[in-house]
Backbone as CSV, one residue per row, in Angstrom:
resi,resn,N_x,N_y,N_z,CA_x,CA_y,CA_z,C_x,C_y,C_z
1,UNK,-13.508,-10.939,-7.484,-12.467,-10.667,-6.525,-12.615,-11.627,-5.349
2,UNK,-11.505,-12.232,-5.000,-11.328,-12.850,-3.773,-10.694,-12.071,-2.658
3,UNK,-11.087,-12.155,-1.719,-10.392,-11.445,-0.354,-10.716,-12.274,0.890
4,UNK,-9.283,-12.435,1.060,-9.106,-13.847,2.451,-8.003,-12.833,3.253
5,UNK,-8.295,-12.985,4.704,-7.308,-12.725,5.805,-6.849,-13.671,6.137
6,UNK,-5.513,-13.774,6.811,-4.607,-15.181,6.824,-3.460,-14.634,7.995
7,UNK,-2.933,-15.505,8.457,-1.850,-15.335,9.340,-0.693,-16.164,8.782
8,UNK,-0.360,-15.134,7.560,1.044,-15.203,6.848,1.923,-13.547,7.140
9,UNK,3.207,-14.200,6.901,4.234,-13.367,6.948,4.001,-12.330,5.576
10,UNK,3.547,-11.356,5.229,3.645,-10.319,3.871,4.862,-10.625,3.314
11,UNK,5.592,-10.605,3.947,7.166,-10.474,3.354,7.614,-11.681,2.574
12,UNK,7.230,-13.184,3.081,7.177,-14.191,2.947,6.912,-14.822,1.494
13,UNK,5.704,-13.665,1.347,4.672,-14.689,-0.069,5.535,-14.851,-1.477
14,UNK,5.084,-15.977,-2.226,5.296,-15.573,-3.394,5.420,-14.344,-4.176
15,UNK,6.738,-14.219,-5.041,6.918,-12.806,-5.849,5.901,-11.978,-6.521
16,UNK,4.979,-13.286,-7.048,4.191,-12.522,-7.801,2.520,-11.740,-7.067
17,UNK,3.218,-11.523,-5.897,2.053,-10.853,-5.442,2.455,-9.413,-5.345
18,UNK,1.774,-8.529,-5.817,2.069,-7.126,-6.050,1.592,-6.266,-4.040
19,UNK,2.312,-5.780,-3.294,2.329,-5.541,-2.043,1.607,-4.293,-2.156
20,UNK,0.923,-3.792,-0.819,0.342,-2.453,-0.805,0.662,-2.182,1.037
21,UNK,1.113,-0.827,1.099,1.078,0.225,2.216,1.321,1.403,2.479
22,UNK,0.784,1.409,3.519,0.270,3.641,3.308,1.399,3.926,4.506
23,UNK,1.601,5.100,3.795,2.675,6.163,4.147,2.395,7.774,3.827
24,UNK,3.442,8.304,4.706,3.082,9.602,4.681,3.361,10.167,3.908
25,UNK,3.389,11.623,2.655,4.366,12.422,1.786,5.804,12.800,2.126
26,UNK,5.762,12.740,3.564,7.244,12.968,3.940,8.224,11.796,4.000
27,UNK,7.664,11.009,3.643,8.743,9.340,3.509,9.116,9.182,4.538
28,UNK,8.634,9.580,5.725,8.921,9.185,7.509,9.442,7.827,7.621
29,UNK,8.639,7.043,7.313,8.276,5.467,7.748,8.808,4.911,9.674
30,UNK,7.777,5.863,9.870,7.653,5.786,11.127,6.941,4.614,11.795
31,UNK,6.098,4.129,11.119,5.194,3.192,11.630,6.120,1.695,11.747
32,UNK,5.606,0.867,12.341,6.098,-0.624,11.815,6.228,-1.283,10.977
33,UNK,4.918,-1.579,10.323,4.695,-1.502,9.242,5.824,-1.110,8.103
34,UNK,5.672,0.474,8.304,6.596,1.100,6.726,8.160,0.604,7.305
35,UNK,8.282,0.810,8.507,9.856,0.204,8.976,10.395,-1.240,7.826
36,UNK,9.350,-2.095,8.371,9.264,-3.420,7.791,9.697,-3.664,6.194
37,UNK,8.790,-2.985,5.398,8.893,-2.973,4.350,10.378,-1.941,3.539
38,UNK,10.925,-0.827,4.832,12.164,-0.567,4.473,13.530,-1.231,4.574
39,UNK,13.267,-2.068,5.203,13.914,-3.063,5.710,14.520,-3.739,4.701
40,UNK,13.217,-4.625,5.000,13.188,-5.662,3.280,13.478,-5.068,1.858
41,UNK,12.872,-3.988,1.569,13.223,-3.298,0.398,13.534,-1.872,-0.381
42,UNK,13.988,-1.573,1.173,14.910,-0.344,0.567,13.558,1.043,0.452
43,UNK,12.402,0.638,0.432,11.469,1.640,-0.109,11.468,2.942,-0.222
44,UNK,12.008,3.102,1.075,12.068,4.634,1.953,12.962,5.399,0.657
45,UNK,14.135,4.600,0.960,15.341,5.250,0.237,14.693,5.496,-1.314
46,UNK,14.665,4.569,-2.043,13.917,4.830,-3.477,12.662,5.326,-3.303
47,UNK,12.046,6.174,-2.340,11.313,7.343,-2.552,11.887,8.411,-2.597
48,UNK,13.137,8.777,-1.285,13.339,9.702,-1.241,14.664,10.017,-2.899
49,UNK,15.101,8.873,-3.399,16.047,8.978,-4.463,14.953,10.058,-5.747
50,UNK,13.807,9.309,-6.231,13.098,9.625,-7.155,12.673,10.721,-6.335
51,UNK,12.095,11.039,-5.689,11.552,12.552,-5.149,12.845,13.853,-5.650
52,UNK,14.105,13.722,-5.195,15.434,14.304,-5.546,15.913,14.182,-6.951
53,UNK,15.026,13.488,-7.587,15.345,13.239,-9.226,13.964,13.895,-9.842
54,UNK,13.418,14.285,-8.843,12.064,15.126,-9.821,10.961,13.904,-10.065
55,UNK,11.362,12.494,-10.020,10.483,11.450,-10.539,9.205,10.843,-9.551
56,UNK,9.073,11.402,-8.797,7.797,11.284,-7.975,7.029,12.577,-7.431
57,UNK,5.827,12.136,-6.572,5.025,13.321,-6.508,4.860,13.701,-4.622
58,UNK,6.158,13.282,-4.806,6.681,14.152,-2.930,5.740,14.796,-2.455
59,UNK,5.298,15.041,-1.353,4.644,15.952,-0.850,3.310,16.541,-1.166
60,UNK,2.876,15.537,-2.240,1.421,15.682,-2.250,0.592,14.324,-1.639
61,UNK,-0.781,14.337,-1.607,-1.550,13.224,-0.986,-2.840,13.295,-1.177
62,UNK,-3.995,12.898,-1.801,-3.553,11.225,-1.689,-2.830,11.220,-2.929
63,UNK,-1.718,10.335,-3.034,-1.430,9.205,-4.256,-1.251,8.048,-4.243
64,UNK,-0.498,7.157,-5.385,0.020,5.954,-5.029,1.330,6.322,-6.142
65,UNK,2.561,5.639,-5.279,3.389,5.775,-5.699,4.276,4.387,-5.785
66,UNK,4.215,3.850,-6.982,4.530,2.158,-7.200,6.198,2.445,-7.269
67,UNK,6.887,1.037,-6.271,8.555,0.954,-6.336,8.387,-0.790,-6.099
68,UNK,9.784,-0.807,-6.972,10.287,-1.959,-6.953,10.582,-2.491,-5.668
69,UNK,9.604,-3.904,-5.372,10.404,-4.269,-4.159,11.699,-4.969,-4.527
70,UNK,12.394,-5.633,-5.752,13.781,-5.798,-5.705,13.636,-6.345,-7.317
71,UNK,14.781,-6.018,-8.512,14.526,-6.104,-9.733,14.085,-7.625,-9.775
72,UNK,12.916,-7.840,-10.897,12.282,-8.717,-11.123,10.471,-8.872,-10.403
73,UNK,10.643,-9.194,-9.515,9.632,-9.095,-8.136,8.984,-7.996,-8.859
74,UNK,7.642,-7.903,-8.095,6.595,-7.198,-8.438,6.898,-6.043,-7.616
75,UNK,6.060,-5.397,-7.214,5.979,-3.667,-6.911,5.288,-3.799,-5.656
76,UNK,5.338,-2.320,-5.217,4.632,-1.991,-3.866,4.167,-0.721,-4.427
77,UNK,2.675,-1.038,-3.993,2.068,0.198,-4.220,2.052,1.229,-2.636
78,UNK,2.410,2.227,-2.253,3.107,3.214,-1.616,1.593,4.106,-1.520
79,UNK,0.613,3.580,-0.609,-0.721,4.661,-0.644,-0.242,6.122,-0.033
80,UNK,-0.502,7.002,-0.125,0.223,8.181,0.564,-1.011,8.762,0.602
81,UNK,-1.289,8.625,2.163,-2.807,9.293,2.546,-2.723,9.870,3.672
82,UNK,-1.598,10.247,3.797,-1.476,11.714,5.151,-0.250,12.629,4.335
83,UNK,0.111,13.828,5.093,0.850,14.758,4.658,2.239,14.110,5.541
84,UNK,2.230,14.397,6.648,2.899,13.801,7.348,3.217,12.858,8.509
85,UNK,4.161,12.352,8.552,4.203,11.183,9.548,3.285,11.268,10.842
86,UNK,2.915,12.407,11.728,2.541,12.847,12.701,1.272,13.657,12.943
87,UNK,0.826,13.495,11.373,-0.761,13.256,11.401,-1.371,11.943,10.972
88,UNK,-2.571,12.137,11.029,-3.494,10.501,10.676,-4.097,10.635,9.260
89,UNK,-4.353,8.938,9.021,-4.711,8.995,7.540,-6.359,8.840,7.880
90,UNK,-6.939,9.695,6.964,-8.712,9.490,6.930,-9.292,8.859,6.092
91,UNK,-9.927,8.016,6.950,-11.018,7.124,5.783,-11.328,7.968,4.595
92,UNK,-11.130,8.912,4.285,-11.639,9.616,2.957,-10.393,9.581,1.964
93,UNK,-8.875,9.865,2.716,-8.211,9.820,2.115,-7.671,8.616,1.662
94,UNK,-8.004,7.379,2.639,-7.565,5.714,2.292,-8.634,5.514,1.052
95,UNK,-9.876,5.654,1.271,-10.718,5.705,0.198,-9.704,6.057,-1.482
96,UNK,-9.876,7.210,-1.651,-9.155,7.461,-2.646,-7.694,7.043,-3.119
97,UNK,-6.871,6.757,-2.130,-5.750,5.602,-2.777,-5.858,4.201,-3.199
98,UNK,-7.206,4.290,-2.800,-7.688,2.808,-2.998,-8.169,2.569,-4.032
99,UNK,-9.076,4.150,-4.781,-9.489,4.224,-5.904,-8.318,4.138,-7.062
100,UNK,-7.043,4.733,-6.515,-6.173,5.097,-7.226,-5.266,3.761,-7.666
101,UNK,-5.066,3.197,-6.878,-4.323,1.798,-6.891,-5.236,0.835,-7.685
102,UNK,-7.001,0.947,-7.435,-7.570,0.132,-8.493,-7.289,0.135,-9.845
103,UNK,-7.470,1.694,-10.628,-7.225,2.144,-11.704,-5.905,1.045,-11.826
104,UNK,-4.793,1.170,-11.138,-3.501,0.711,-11.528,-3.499,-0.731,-11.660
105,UNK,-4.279,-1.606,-11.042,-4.523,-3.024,-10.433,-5.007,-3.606,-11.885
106,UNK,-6.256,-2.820,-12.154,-6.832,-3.169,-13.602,-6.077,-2.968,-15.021
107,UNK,-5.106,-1.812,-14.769,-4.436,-1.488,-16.195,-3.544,-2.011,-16.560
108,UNK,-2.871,-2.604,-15.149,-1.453,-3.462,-15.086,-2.362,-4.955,-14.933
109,UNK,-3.194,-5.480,-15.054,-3.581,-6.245,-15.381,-3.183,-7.551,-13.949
110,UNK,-2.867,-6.600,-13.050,-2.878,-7.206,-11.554,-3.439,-8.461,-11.073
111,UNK,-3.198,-9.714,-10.749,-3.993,-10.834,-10.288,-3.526,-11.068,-8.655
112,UNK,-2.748,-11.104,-8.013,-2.585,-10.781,-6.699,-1.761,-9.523,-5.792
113,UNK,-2.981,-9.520,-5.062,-2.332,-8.120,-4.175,-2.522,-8.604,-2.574
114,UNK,-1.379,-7.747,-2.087,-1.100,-8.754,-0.571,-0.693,-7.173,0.268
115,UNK,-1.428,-7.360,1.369,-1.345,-5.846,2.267,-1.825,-6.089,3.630
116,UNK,-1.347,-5.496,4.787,-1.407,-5.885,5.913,-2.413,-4.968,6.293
117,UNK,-2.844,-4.644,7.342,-4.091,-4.179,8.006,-3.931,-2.370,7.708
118,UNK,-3.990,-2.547,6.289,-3.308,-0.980,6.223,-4.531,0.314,6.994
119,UNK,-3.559,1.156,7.494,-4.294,2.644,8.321,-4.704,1.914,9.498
120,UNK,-4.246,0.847,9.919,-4.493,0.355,11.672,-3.159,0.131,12.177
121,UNK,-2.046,0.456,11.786,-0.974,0.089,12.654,-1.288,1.432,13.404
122,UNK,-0.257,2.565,12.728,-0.256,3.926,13.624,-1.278,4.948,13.191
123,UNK,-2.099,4.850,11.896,-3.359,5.208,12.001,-4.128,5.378,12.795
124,UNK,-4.704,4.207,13.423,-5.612,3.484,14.527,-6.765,3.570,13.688
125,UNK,-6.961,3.418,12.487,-8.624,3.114,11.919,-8.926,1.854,11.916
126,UNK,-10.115,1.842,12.084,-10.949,0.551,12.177,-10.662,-0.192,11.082
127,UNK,-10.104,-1.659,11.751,-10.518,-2.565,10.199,-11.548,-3.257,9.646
128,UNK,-12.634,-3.048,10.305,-13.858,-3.286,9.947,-14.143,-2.082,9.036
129,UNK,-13.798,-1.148,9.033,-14.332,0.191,8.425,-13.419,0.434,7.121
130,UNK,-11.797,0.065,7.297,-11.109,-0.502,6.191,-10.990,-1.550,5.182
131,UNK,-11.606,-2.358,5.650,-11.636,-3.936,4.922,-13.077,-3.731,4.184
132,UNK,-13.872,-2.705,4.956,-15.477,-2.791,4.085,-14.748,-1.940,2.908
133,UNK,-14.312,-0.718,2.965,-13.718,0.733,1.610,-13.266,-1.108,0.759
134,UNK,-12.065,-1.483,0.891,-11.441,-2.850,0.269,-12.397,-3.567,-0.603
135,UNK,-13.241,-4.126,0.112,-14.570,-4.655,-0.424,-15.240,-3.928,-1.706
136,UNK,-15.787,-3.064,-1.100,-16.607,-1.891,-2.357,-15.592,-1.538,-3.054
137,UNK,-14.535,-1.276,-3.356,-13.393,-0.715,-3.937,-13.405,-1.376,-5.196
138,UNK,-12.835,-2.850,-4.689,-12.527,-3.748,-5.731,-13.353,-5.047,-6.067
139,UNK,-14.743,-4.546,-5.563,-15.545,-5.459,-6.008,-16.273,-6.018,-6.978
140,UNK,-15.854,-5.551,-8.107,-15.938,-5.248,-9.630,-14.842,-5.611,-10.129
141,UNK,-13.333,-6.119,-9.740,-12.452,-6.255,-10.272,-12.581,-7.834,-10.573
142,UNK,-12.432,-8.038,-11.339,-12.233,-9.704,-11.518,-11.013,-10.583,-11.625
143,UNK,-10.980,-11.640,-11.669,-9.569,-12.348,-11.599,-8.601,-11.380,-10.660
144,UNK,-8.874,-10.989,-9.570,-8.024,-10.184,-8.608,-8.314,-10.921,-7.074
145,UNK,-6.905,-11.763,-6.251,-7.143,-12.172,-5.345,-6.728,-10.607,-4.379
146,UNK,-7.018,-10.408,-3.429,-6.002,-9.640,-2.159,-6.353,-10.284,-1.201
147,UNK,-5.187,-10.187,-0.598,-5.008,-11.519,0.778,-4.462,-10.318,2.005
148,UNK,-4.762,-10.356,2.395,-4.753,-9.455,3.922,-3.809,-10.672,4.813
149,UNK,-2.651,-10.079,4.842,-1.387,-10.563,6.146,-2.035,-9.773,7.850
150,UNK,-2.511,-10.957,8.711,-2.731,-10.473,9.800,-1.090,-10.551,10.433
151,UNK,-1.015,-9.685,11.391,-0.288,-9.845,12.821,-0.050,-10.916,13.453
């Protein structure tokens, strides 16, 4: 596994980088962050569509819940490690979406993943304390870059 921080635009990169960010079960997207990425790709809405179609797992946490960022383009993995917008996500619970998204990284046979300082926008967790979980997570994964988009 490679893991580089960079001062690129997320939104910017090449298609074939598969995106990651955490959100709440209530599909708030309160943060900047999740704003951002609703923006660009609709996310919010195609959670709350599949949640109303029975096809996602609404209102539980932790999960990961993968959506198209636009047909073709790769996916966003959707960490969901708080209940709601107006509580905080815990290193225990980022932990385990992290576990969860690996499983997915390896089965889908994943070679780049691109994610911004996830659980430090409106979180406020340490990214020293996030980027280490990152590290140990996927440090066993091979042929897997993740590139961390700074601010």
């Amino acid at each position: 596994m490679v893991f580089t921080e960079v001062q690129e635009d997320l939104f910017q990169l090449p298609e074939d980088y598969y995106l990651a960010q955490c959100i709440s079960s209530d599909f708030a997207f309160t943060s900047n962050t999740s704003q951002a990425f609703d923006k660009k790709y609709g996310t919010r809405s195609e959670l709350k569509r599949r949640s109303m179609a029975g096809m996602s797992t609404a209102g539980t946490y932790p999960t990961v819940i993968q959506t198209d960022r636009e047909p073709g383009d790769g996916q966003v993995f959707n960490l969901v490690t708080k209940e709601h917008y107006y509580g905080t996500t815990s290193y225990e619970t980022l932990q385990q979406c992290l576990a969860l998204m690996k499983e997915r990284v390896i089965n889908q046979r994943i070679e780049k993943l691109a994610m911004p300082q996830i659980g430090c926008d409106q979180d406020q967790l340490e990214w020293l304390k996030v980027s280490t979980l990152i590290l140990k997570t996927f440090a066993d994964v091979k042929n897997l870059e993740i590139m961390v988009c700074l601010p």
